[in-house]
KOLDRENZA-970570 format. One record per residue (C-alpha): z, x, y; residue number from 1. Coordinates in Angstrom, 1 decimal, m for minus. Each point is the difference from the previous one (the first is absolute). Example, Ala and Ser with C-alpha at 12.3 -4.5 7.8 and 13.67 -1.06 7.14 Angstrom:
% KOLDRENZA-970570
(rolo (7.8; 12.3; m4.5); 1)
(rolo (m0.7; 1.4; 3.4); 2)
//
This chain:
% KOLDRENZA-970570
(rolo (7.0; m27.7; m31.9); 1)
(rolo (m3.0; m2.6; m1.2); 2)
(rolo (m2.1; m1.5; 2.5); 3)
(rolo (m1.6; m3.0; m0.6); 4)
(rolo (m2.9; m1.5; 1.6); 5)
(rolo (m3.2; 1.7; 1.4); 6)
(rolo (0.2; 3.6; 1.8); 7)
(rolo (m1.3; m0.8; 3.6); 8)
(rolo (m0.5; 4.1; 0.5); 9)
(rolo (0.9; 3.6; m1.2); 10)
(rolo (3.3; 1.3; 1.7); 11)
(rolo (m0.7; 3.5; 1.0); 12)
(rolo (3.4; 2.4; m0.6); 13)
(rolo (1.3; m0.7; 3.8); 14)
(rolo (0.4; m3.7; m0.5); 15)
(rolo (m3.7; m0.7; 1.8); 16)
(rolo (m2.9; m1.1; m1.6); 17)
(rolo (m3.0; 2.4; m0.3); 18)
(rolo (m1.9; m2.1; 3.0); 19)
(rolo (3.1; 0.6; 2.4); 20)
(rolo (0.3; 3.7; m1.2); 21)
(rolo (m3.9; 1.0; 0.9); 22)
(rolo (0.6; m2.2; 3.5); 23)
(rolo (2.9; 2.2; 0.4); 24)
(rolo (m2.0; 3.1; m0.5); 25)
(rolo (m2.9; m1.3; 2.2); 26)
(rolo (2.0; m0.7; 2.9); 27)
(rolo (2.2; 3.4; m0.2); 28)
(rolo (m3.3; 1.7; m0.5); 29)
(rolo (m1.8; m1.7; 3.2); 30)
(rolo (3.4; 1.0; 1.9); 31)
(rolo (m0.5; 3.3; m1.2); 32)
(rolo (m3.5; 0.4; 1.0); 33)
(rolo (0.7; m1.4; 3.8); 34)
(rolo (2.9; 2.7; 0.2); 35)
(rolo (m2.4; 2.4; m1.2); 36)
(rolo (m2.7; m1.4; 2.8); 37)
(rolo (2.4; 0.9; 2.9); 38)
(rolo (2.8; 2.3; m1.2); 39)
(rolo (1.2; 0.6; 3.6); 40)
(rolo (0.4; m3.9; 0.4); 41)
(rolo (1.6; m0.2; m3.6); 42)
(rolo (2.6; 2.8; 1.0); 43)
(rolo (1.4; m1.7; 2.9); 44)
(rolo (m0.2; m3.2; m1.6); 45)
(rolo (2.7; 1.7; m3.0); 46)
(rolo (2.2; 2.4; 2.5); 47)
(rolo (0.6; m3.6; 2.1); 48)
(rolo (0.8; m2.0; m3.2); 49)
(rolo (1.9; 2.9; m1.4); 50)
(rolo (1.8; 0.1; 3.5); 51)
(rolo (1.1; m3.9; 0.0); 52)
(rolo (1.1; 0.9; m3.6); 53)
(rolo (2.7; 2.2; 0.9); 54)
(rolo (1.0; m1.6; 3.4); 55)
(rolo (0.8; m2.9; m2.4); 56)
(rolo (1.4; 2.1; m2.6); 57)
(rolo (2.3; 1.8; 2.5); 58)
(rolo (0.9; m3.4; 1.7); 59)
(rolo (1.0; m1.4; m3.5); 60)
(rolo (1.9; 3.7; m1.0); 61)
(rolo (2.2; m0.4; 3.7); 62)
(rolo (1.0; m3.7; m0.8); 63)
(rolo (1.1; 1.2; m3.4); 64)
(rolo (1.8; 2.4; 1.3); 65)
(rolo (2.7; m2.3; 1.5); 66)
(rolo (0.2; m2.4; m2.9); 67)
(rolo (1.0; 3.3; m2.4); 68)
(rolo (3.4; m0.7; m1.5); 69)
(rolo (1.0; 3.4; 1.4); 70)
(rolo (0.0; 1.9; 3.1); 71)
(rolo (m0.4; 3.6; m1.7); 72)
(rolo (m3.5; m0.7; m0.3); 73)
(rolo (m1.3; m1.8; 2.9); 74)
(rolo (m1.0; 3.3; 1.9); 75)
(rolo (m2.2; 1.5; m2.0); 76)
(rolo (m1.4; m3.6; m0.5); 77)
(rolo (0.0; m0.9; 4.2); 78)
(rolo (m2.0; 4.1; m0.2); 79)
(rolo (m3.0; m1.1; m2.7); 80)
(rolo (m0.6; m3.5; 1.6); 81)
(rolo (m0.5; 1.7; 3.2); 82)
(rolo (m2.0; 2.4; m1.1); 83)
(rolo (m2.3; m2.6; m1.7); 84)
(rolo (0.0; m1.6; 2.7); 85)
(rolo (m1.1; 2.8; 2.4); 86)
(rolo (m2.3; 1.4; m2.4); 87)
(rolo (m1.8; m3.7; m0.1); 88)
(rolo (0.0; m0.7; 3.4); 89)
(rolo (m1.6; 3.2; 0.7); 90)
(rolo (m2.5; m0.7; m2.7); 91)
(rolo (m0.7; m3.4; 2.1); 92)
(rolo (m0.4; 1.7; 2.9); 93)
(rolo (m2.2; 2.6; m0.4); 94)
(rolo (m1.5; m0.1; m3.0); 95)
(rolo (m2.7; 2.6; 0.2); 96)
(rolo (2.4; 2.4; 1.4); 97)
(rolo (2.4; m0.7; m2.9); 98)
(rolo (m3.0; 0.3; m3.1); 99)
(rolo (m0.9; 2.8; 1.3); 100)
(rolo (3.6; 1.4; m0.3); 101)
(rolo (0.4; m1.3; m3.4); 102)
(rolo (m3.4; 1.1; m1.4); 103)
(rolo (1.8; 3.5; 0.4); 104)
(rolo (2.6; m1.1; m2.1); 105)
(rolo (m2.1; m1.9; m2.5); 106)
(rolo (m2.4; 3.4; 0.0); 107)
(rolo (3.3; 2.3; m1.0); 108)
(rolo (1.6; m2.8; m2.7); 109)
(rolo (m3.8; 0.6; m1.4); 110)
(rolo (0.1; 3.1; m0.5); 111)
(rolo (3.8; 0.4; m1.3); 112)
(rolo (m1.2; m2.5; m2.3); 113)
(rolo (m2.7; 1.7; m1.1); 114)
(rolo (1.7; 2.9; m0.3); 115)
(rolo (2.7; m1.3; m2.2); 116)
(rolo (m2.5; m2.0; m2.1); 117)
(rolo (m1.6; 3.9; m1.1); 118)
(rolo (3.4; 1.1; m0.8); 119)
(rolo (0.3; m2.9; m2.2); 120)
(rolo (m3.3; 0.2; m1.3); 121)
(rolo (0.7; 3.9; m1.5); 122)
(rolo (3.2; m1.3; m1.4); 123)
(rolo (m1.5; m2.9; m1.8); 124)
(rolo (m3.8; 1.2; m0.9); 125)
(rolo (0.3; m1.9; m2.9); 126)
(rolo (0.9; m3.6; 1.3); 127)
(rolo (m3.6; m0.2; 2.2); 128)
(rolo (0.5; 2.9; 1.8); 129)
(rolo (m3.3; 0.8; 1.0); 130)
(rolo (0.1; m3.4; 1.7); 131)
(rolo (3.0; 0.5; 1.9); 132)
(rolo (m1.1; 3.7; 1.1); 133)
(rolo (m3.1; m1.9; 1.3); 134)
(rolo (1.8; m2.5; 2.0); 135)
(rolo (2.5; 2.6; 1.3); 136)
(rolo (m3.0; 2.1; 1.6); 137)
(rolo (m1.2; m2.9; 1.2); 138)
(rolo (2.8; m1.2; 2.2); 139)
(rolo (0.3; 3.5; 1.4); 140)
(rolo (m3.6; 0.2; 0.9); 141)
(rolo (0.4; m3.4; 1.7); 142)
(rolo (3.2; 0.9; 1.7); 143)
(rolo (m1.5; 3.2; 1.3); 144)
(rolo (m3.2; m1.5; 1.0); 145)
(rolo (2.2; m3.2; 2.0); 146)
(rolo (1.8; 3.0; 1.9); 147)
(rolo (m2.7; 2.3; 0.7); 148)
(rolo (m1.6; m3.2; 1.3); 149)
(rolo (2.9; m0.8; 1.8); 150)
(rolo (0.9; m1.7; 2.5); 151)
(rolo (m3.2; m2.0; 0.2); 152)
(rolo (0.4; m0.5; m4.0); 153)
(rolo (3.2; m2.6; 1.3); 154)
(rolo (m2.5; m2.4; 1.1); 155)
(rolo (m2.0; m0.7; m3.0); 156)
(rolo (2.5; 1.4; m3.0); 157)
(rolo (2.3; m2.9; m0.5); 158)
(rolo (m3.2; m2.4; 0.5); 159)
(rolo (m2.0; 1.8; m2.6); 160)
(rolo (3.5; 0.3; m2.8); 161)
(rolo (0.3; m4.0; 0.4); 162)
(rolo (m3.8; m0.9; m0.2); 163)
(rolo (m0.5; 2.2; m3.2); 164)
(rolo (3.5; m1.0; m1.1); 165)
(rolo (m1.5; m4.2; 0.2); 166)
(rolo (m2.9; 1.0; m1.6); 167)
(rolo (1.1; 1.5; m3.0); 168)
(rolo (2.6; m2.5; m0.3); 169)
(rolo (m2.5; m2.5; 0.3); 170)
(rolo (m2.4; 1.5; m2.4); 171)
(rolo (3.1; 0.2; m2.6); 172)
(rolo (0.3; m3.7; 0.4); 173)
(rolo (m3.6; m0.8; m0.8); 174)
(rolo (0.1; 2.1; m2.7); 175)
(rolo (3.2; m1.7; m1.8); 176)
(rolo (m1.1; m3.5; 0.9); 177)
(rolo (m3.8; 0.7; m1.6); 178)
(rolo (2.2; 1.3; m3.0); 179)
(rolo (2.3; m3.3; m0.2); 180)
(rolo (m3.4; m1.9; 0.7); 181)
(rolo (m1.4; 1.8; m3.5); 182)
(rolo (3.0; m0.3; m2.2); 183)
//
């Protein structure tokens, strides 16, 4: 494909220009930093959001269930759109109450995860595994420390995972746009 006529700006590789990429990056990184400021807030802020997720998600999962072109299925359906539904409207209504109970189960995915990732890293030294031994013992340290902490760690946990999440993300998004900027 030619292009003709003058370049107004460099495209970075998701479609945006480098401007709208380091923008990006700025604003997820400012979000990230305001989480960071008041996890506690941050946490409820995500367990209600979360919670109006799946109340829609369950709404959406109970209507399908009646357009399905067969009955043999609309049980099981009618049982997970409920249970979306209950699980989101008890994240709406307590939300502190309900972080707390999933911090426990974010703690224990951590350190299965972690676990797993050793394994993984003994059967595949050679492809980084150093690396991946390093972020295994990681994620069981953190999952231990979350429940040794716990339950108090299920007010700031979830707040603290999204606010660093932002502003590495961020970060990653200044970094590519400064590189499209250069090229």
């Amino acid at each position: 494909m030619t292009r003709t006529g003058p370049a107004s700006h460099q495209v970075g590789m998701w479609g945006t220009s480098w401007w709208q990429s380091i923008l990006l990056g700025i604003i997820f990184m400012l979000a990230g930093l305001f989480m960071l400021r008041n996890a506690v807030l941050a946490t409820v802020v995500s367990a209600i959001a979360f919670g109006v997720a799946l109340l829609i998600a369950g709404g959406f999962e109970i209507a399908q269930a009646f357009w399905a072109p067969h009955w043999s299925g609309v049980f099981w359906r009618l049982l997970v759109g409920a249970l979306y539904a209950i699980g989101g409207a008890v994240l709406v209504a307590d939300p502190l109450a309900a972080s707390v109970l999933l911090t426990l189960v974010f703690a224990a995915a951590l350190v299965a995860s972690g676990i797993m990732r050793i394994a993984l890293a003994v059967a595949h030294w050679d492809r980084f595994g150093w690396l991946l031994l390093a972020s295994g013992i990681i994620g069981v340290i953190a999952g231990l420390v979350i429940v040794f902490k716990w339950p108090l760690s299920g007010l700031w946990v979830f707040g603290l995972v999204v606010g660093l999440d932002l502003l590495f993300h961020g970060a990653w998004w200044v970094a590519s746009g400064w590189t499209a900027r250069e090229s």
